[in-house]
PDBQT receptor file of N, H, CA, C and O in Angstrom, charges set to zero:
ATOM      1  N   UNK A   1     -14.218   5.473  -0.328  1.00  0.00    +0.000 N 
ATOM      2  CA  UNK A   1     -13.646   5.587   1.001  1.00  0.00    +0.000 C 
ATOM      3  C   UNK A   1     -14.138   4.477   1.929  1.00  0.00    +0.000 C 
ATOM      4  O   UNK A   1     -13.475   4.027   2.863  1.00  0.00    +0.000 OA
ATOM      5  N   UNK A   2     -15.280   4.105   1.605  1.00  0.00    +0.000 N 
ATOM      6  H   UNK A   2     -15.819   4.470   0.846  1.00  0.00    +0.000 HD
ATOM      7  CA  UNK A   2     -15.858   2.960   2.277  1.00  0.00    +0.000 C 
ATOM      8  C   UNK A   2     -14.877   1.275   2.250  1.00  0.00    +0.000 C 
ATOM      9  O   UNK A   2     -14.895   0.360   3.074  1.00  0.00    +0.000 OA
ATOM     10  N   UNK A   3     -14.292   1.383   1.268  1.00  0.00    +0.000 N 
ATOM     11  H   UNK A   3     -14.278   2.126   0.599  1.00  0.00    +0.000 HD
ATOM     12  CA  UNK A   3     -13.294   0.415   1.074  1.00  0.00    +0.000 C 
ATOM     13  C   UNK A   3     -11.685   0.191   2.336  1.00  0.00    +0.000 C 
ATOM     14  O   UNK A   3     -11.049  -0.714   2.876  1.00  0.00    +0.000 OA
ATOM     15  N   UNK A   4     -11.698   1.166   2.277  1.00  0.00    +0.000 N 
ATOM     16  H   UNK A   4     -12.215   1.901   1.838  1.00  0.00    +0.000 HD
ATOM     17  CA  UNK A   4     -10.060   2.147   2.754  1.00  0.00    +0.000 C 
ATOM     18  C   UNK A   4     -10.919   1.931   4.294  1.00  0.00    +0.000 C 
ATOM     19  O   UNK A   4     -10.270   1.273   5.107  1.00  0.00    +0.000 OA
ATOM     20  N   UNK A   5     -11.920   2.280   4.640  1.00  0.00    +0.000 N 
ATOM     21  H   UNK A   5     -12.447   2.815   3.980  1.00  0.00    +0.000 HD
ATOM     22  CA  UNK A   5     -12.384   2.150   6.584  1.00  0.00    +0.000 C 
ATOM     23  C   UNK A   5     -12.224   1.165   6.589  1.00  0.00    +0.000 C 
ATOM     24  O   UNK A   5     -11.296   0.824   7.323  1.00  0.00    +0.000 OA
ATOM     25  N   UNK A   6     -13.272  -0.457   5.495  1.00  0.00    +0.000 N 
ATOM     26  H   UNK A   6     -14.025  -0.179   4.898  1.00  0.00    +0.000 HD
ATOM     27  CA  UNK A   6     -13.596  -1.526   5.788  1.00  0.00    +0.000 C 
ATOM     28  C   UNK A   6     -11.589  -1.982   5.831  1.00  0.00    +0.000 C 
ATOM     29  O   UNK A   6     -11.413  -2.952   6.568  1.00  0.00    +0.000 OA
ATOM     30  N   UNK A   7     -10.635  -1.600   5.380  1.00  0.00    +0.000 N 
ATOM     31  H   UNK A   7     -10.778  -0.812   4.781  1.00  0.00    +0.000 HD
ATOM     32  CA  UNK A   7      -9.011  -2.125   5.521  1.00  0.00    +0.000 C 
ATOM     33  C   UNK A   7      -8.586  -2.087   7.034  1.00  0.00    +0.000 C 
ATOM     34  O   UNK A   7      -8.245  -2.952   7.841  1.00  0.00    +0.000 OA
ATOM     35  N   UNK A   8      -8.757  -0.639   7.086  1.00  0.00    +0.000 N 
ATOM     36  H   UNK A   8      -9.034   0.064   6.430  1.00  0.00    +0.000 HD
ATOM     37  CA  UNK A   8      -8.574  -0.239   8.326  1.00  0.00    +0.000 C 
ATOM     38  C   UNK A   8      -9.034  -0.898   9.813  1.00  0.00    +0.000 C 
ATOM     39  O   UNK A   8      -8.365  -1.130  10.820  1.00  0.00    +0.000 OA
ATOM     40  N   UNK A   9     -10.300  -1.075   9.548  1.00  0.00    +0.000 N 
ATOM     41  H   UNK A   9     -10.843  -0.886   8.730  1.00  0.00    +0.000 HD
ATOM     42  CA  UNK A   9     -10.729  -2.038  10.438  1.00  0.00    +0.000 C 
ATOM     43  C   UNK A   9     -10.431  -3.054  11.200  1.00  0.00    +0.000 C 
ATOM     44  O   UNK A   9     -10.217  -3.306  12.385  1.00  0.00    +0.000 OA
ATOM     45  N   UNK A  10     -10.512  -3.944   9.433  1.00  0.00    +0.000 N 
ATOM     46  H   UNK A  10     -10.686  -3.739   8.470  1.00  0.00    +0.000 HD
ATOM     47  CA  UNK A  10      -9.511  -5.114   9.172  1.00  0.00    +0.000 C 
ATOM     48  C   UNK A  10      -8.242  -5.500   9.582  1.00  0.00    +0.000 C 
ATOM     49  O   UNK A  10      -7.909  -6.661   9.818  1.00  0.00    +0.000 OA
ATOM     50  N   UNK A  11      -7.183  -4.028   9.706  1.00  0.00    +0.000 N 
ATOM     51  H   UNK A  11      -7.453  -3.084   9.515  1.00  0.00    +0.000 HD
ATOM     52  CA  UNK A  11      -6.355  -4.406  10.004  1.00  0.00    +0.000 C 
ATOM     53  C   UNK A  11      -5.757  -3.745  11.979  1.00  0.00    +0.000 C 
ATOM     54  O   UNK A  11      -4.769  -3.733  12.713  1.00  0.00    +0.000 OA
ATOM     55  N   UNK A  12      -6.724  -3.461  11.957  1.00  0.00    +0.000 N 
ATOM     56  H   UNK A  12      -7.527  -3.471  11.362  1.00  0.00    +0.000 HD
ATOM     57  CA  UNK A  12      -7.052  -3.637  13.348  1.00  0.00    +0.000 C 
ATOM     58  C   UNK A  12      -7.402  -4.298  14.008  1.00  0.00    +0.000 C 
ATOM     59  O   UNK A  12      -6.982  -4.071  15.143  1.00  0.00    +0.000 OA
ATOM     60  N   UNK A  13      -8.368  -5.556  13.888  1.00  0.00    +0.000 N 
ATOM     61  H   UNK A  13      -8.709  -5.741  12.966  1.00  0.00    +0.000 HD
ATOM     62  CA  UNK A  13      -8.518  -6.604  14.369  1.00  0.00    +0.000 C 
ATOM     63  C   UNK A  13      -7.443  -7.369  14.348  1.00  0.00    +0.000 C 
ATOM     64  O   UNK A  13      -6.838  -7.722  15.360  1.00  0.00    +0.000 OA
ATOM     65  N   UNK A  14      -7.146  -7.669  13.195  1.00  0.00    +0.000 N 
ATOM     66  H   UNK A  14      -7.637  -7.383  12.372  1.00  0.00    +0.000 HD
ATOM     67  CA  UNK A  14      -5.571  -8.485  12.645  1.00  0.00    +0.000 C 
ATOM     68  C   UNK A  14      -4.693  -7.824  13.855  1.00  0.00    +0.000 C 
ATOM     69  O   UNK A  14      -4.554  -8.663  14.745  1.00  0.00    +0.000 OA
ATOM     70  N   UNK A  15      -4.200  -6.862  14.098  1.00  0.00    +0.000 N 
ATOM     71  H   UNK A  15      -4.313  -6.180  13.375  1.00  0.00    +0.000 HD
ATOM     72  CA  UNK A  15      -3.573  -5.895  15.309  1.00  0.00    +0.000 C 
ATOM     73  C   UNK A  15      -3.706  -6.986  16.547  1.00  0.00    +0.000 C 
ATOM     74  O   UNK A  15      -2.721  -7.459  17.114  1.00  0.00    +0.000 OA
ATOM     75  N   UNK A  16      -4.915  -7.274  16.840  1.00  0.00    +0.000 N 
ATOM     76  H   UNK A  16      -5.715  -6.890  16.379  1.00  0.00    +0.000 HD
ATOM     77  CA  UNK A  16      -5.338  -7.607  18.149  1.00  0.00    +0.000 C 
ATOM     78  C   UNK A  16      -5.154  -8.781  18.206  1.00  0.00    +0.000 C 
ATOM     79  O   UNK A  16      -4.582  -9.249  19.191  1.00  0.00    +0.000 OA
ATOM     80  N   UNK A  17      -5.606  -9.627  17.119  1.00  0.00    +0.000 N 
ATOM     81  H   UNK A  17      -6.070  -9.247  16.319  1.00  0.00    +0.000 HD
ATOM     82  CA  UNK A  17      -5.544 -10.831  16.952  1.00  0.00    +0.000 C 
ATOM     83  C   UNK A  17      -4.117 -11.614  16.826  1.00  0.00    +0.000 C 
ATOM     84  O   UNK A  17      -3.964 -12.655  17.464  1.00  0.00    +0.000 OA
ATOM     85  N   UNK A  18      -3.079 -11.105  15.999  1.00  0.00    +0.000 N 
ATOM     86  H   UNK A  18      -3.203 -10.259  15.480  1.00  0.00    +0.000 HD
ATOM     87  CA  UNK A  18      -1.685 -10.978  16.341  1.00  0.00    +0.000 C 
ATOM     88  C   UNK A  18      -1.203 -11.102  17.227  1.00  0.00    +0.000 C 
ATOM     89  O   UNK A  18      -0.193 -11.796  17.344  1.00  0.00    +0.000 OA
ATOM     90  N   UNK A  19      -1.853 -10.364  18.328  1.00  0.00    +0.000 N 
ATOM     91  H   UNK A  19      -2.674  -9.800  18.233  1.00  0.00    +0.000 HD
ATOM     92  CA  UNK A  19      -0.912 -10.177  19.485  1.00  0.00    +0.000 C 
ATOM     93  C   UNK A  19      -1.279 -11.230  20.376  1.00  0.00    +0.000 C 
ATOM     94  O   UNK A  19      -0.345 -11.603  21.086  1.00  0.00    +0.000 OA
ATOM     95  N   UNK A  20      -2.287 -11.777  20.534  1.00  0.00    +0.000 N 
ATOM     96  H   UNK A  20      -3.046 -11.474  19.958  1.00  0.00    +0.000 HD
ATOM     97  CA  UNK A  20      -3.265 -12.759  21.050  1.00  0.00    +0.000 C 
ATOM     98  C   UNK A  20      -2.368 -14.224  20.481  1.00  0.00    +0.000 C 
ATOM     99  O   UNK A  20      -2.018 -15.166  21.194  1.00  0.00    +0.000 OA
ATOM    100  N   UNK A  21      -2.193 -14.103  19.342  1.00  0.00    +0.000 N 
ATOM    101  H   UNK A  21      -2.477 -13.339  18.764  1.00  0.00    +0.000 HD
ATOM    102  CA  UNK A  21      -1.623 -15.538  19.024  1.00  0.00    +0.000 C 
ATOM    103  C   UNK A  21      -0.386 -15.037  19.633  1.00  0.00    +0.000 C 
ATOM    104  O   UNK A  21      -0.862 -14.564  20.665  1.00  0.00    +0.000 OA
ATOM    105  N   UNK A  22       0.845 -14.821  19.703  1.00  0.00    +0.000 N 
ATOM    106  H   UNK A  22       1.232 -15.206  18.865  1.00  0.00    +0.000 HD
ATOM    107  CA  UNK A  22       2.691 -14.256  19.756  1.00  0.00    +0.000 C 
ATOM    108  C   UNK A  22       2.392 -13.816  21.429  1.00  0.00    +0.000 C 
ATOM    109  O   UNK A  22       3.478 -13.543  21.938  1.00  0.00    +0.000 OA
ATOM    110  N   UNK A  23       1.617 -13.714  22.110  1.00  0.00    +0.000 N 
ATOM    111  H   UNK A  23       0.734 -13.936  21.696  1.00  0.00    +0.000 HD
ATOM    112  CA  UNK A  23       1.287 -13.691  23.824  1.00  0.00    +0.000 C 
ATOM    113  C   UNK A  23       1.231 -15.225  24.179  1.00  0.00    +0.000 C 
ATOM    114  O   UNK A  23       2.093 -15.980  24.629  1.00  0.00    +0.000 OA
ATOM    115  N   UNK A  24      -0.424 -15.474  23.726  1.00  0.00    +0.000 N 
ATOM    116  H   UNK A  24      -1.124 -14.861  23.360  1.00  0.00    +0.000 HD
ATOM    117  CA  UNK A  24      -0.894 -16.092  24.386  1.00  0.00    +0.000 C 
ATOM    118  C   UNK A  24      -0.864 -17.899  23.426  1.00  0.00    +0.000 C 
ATOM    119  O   UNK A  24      -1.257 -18.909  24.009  1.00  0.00    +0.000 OA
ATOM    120  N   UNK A  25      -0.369 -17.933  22.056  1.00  0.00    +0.000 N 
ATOM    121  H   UNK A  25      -0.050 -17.112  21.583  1.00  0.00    +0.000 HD
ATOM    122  CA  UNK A  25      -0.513 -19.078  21.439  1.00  0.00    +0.000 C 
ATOM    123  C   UNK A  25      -2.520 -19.289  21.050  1.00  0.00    +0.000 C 
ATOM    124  O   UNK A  25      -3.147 -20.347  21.001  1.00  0.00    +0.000 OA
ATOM    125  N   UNK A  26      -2.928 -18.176  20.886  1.00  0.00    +0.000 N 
ATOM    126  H   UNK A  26      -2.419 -17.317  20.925  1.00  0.00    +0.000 HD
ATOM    127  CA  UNK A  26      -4.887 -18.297  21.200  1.00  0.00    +0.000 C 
ATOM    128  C   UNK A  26      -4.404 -19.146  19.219  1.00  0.00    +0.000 C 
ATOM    129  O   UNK A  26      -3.702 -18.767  18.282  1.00  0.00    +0.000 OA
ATOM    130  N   UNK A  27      -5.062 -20.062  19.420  1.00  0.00    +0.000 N 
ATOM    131  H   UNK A  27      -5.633 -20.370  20.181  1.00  0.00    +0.000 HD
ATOM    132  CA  UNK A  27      -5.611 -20.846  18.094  1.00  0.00    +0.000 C 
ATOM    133  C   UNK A  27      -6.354 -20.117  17.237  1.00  0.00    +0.000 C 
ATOM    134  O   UNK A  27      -6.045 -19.723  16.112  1.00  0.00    +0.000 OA
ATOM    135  N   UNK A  28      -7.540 -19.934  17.952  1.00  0.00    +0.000 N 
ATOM    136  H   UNK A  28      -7.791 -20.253  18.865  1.00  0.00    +0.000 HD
ATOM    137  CA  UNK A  28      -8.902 -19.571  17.171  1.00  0.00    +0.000 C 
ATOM    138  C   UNK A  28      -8.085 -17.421  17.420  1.00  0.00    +0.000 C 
ATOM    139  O   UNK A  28      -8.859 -16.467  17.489  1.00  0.00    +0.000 OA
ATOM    140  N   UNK A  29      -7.279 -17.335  17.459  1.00  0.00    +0.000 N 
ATOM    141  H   UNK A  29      -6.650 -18.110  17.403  1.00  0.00    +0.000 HD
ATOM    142  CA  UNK A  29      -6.983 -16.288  16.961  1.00  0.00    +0.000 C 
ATOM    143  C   UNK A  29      -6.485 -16.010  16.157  1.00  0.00    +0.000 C 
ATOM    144  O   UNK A  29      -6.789 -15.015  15.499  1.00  0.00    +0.000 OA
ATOM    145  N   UNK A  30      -5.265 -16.985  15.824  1.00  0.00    +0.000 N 
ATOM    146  H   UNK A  30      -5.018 -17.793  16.359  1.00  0.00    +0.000 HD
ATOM    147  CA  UNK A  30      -4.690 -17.229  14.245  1.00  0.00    +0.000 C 
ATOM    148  C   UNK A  30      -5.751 -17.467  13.366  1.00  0.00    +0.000 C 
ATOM    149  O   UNK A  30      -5.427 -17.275  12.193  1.00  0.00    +0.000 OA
ATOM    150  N   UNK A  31      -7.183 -17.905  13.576  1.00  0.00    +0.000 N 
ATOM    151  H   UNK A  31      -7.446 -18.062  14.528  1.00  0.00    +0.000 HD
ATOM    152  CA  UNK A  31      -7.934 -18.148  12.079  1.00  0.00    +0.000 C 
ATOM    153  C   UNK A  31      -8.428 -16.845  12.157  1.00  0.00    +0.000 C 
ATOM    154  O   UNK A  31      -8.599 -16.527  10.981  1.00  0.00    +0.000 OA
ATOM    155  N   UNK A  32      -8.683 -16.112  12.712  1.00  0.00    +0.000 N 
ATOM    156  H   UNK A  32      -8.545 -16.370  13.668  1.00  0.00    +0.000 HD
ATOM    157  CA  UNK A  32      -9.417 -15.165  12.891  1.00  0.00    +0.000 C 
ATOM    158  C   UNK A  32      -8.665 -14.073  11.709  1.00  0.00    +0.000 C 
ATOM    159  O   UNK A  32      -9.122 -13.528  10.704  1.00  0.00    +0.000 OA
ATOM    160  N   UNK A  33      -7.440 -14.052  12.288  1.00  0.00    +0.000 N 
ATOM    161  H   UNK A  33      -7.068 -14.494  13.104  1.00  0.00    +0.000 HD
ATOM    162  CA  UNK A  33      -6.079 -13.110  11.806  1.00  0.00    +0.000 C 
ATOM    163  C   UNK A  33      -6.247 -13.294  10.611  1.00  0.00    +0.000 C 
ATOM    164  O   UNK A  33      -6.627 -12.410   9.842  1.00  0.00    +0.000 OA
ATOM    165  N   UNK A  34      -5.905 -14.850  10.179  1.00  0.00    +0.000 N 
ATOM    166  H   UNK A  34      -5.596 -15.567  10.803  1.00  0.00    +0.000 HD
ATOM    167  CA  UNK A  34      -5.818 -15.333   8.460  1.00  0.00    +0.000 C 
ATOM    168  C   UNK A  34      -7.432 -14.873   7.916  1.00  0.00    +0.000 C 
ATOM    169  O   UNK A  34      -7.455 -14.378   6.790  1.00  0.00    +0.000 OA
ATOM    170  N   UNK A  35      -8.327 -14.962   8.400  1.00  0.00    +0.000 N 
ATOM    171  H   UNK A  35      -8.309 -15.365   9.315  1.00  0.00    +0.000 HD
ATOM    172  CA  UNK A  35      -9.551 -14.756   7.892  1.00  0.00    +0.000 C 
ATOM    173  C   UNK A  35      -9.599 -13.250   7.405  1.00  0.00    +0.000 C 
ATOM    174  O   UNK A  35     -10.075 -13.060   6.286  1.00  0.00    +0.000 OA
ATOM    175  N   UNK A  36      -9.140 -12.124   8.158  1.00  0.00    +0.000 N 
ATOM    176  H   UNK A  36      -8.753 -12.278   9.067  1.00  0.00    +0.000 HD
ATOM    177  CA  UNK A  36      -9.229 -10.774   8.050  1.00  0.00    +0.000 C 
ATOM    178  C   UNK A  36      -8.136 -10.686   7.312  1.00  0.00    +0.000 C 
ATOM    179  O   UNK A  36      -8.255  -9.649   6.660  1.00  0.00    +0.000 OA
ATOM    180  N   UNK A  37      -7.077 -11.236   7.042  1.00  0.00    +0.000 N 
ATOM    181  H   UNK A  37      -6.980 -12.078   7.572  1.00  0.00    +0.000 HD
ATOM    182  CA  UNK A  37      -6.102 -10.934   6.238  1.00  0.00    +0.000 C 
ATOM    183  C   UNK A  37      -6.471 -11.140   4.630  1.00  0.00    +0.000 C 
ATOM    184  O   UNK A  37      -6.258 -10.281   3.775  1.00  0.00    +0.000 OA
ATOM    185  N   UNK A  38      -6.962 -12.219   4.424  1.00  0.00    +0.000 N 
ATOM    186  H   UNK A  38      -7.136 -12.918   5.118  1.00  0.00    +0.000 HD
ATOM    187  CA  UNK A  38      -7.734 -12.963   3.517  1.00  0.00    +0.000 C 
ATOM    188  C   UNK A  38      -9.043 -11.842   2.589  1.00  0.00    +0.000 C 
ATOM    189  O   UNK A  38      -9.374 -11.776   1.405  1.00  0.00    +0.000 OA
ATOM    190  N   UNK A  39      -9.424 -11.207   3.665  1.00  0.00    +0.000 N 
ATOM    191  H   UNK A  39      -9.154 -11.261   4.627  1.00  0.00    +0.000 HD
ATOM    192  CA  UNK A  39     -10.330  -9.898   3.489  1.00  0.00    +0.000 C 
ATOM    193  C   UNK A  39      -9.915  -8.788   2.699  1.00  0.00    +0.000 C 
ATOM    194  O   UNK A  39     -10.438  -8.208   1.748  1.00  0.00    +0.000 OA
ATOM    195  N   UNK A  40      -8.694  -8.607   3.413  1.00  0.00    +0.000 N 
ATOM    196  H   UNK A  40      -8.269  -9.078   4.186  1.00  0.00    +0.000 HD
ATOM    197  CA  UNK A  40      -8.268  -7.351   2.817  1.00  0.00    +0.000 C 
ATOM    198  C   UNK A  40      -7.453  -7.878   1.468  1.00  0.00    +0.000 C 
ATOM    199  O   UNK A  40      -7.500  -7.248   0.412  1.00  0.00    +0.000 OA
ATOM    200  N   UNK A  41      -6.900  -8.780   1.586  1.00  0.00    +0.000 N 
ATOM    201  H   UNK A  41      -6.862  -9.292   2.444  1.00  0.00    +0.000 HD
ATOM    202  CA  UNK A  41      -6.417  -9.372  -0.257  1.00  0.00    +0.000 C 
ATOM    203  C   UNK A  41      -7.520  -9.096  -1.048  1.00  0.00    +0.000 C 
ATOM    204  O   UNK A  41      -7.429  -8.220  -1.908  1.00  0.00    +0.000 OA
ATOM    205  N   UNK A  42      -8.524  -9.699  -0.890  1.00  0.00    +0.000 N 
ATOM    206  H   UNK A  42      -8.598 -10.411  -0.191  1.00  0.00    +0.000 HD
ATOM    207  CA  UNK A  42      -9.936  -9.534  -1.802  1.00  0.00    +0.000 C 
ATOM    208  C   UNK A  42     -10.327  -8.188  -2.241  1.00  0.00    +0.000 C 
ATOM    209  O   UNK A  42     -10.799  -7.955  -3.354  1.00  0.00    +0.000 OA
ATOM    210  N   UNK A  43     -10.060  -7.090  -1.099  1.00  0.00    +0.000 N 
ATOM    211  H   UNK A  43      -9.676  -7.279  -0.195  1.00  0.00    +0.000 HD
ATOM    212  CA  UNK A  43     -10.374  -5.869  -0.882  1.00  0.00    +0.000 C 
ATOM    213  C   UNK A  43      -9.474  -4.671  -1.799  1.00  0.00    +0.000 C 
ATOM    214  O   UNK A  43      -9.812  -3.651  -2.401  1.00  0.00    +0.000 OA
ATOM    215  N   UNK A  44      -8.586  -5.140  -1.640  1.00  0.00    +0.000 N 
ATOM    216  H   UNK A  44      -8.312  -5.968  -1.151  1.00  0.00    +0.000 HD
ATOM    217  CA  UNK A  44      -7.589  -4.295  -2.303  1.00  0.00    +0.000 C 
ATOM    218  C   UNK A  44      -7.505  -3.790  -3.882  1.00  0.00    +0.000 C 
ATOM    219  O   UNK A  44      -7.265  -2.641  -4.251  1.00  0.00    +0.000 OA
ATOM    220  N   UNK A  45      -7.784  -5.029  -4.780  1.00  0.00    +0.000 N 
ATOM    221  H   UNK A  45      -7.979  -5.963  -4.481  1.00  0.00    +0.000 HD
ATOM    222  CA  UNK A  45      -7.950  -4.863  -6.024  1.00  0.00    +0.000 C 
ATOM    223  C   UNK A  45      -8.776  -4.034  -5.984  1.00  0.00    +0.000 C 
ATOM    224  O   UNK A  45      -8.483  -3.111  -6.744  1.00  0.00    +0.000 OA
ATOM    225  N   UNK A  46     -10.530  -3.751  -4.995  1.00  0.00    +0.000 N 
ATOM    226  H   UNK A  46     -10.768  -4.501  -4.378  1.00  0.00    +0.000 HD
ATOM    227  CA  UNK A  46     -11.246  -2.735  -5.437  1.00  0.00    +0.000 C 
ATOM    228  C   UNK A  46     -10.989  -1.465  -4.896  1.00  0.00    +0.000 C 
ATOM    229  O   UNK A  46     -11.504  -0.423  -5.301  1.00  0.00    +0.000 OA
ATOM    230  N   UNK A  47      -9.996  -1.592  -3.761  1.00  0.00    +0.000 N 
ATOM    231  H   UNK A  47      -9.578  -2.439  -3.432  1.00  0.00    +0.000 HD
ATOM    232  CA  UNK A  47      -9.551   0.027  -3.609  1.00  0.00    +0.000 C 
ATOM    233  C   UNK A  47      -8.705   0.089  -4.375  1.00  0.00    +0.000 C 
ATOM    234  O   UNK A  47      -8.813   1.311  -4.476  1.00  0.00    +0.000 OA
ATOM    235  N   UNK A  48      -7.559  -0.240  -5.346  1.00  0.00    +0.000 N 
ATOM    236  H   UNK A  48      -7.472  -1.233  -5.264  1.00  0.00    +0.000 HD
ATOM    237  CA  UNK A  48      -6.724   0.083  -5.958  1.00  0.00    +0.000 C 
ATOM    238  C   UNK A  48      -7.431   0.819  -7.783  1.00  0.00    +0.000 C 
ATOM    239  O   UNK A  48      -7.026   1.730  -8.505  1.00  0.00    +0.000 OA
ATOM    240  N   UNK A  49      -8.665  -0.208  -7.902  1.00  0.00    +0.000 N 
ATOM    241  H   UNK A  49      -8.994  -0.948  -7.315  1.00  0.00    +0.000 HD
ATOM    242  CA  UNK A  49      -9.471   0.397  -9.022  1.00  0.00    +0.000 C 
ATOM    243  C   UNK A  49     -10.334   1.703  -8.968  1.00  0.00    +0.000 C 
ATOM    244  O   UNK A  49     -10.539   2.397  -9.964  1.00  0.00    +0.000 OA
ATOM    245  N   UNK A  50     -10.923   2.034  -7.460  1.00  0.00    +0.000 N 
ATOM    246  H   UNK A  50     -10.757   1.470  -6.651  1.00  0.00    +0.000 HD
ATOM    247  CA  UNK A  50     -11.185   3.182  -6.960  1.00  0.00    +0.000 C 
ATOM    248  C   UNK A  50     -10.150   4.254  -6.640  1.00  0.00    +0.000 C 
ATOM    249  O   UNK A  50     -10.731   5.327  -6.802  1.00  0.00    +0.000 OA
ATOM    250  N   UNK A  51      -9.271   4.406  -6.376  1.00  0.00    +0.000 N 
ATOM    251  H   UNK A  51      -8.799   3.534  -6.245  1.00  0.00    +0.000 HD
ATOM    252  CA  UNK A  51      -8.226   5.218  -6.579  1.00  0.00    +0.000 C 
ATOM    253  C   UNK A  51      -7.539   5.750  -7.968  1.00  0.00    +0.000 C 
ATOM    254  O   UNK A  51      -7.008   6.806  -8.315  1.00  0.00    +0.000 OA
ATOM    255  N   UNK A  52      -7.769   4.707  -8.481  1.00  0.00    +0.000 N 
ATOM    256  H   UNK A  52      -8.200   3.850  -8.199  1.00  0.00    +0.000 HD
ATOM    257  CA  UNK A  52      -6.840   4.810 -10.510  1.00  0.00    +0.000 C 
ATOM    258  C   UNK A  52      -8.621   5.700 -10.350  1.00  0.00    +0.000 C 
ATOM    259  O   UNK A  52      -8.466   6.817  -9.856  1.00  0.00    +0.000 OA
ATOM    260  N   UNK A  53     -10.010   5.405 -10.646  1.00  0.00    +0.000 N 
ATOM    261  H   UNK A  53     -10.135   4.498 -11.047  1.00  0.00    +0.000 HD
ATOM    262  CA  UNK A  53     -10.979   5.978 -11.316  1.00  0.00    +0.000 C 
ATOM    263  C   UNK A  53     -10.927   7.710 -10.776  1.00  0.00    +0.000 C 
ATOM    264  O   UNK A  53     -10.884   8.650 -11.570  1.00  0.00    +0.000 OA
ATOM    265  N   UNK A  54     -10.941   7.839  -9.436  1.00  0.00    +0.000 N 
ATOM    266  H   UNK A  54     -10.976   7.076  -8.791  1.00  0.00    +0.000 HD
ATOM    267  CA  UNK A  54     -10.713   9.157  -8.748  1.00  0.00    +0.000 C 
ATOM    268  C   UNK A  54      -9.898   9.706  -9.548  1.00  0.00    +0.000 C 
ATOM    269  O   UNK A  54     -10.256  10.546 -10.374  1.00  0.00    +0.000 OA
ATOM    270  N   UNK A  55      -8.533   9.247  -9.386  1.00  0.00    +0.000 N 
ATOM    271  H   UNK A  55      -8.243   8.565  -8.715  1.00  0.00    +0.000 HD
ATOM    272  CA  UNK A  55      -7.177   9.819 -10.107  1.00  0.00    +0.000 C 
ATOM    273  C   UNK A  55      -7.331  10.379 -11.871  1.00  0.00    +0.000 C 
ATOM    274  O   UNK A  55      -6.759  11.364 -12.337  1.00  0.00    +0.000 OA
ATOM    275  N   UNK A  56      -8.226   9.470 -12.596  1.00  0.00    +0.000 N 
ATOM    276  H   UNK A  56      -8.691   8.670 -12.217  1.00  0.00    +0.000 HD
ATOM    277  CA  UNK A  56      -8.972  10.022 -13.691  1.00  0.00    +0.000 C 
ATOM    278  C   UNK A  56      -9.715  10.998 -13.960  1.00  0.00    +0.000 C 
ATOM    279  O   UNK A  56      -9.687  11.676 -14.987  1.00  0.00    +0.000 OA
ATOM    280  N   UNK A  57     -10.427  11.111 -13.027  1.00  0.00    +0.000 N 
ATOM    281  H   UNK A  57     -10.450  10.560 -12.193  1.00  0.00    +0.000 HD
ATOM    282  CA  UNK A  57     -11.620  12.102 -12.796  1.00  0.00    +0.000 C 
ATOM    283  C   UNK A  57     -11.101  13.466 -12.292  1.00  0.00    +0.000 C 
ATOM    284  O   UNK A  57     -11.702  14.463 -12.694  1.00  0.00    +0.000 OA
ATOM    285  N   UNK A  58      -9.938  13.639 -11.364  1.00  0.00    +0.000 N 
ATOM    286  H   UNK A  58      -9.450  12.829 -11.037  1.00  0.00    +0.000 HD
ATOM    287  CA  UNK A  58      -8.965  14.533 -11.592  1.00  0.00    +0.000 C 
ATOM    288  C   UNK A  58      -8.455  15.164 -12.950  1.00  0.00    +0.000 C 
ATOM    289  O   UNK A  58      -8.456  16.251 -13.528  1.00  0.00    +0.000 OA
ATOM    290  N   UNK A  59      -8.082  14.054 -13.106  1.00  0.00    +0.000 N 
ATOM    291  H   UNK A  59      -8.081  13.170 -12.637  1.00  0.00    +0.000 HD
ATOM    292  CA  UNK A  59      -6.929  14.075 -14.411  1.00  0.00    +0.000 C 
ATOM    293  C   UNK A  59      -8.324  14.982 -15.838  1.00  0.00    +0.000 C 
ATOM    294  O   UNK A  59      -8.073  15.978 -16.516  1.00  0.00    +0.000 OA
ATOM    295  N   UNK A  60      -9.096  14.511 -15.842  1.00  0.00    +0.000 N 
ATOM    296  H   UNK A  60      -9.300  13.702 -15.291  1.00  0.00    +0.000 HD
ATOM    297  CA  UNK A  60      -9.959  15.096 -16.810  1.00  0.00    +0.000 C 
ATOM    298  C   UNK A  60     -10.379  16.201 -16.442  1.00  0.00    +0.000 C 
ATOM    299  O   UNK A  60     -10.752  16.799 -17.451  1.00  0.00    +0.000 OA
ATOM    300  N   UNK A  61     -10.582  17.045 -15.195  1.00  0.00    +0.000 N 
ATOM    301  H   UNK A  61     -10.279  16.559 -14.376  1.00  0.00    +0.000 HD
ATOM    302  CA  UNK A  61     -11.228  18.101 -14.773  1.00  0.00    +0.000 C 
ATOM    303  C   UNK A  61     -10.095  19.504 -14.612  1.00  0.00    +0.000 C 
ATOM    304  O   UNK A  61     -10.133  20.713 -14.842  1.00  0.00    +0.000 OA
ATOM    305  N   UNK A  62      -8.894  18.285 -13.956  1.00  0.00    +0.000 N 
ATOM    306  H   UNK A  62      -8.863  17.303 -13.768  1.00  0.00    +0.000 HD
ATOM    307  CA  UNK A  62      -8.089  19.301 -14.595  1.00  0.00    +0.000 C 
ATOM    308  C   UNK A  62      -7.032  19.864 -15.845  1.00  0.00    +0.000 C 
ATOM    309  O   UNK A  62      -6.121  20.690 -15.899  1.00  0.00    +0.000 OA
ATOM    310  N   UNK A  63      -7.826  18.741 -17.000  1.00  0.00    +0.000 N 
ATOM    311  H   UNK A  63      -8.566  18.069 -16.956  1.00  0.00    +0.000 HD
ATOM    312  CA  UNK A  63      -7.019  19.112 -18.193  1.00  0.00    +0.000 C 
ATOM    313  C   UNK A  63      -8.302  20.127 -19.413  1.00  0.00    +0.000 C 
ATOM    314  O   UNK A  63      -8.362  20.289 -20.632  1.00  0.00    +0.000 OA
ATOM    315  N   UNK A  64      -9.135  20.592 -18.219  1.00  0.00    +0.000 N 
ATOM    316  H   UNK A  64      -9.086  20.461 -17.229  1.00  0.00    +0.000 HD
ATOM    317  CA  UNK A  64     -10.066  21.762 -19.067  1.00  0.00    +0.000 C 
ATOM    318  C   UNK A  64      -9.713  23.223 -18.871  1.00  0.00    +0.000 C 
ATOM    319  O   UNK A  64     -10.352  24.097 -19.458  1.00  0.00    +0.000 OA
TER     320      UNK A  64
């Protein structure tokens, strides 16, 4: 779950930072944006492998 907050976060800043560049043209807000976006790409493969392992651990507990 620690994965899934650190997204969330992520894509909350990205939120802010977005709006900051498409308002105001802020520069150093577009790197900011790409930087946290960049984050959560990296991020994803390990929430997507934490979700399949959960989904297993189900899957075995409830095939007893």
């Amino acid at each position: 779950m620690d994965t899934l907050a650190k997204i969330k976060e992520l894509v909350e800043k990205i939120s802010i930072d977005t709006e900051k560049v498409f308002r105001n043209g802020n520069k150093s807000a577009t790197i900011r944006a790409r930087k946290n976006a960049q984050e959560i790409k990296t991020l994803i493969p390990s929430l997507r492998k934490q979700l399949l392992d959960e989904m297993k651990k189900h899957d075995t507990t409830d095939a007893r």
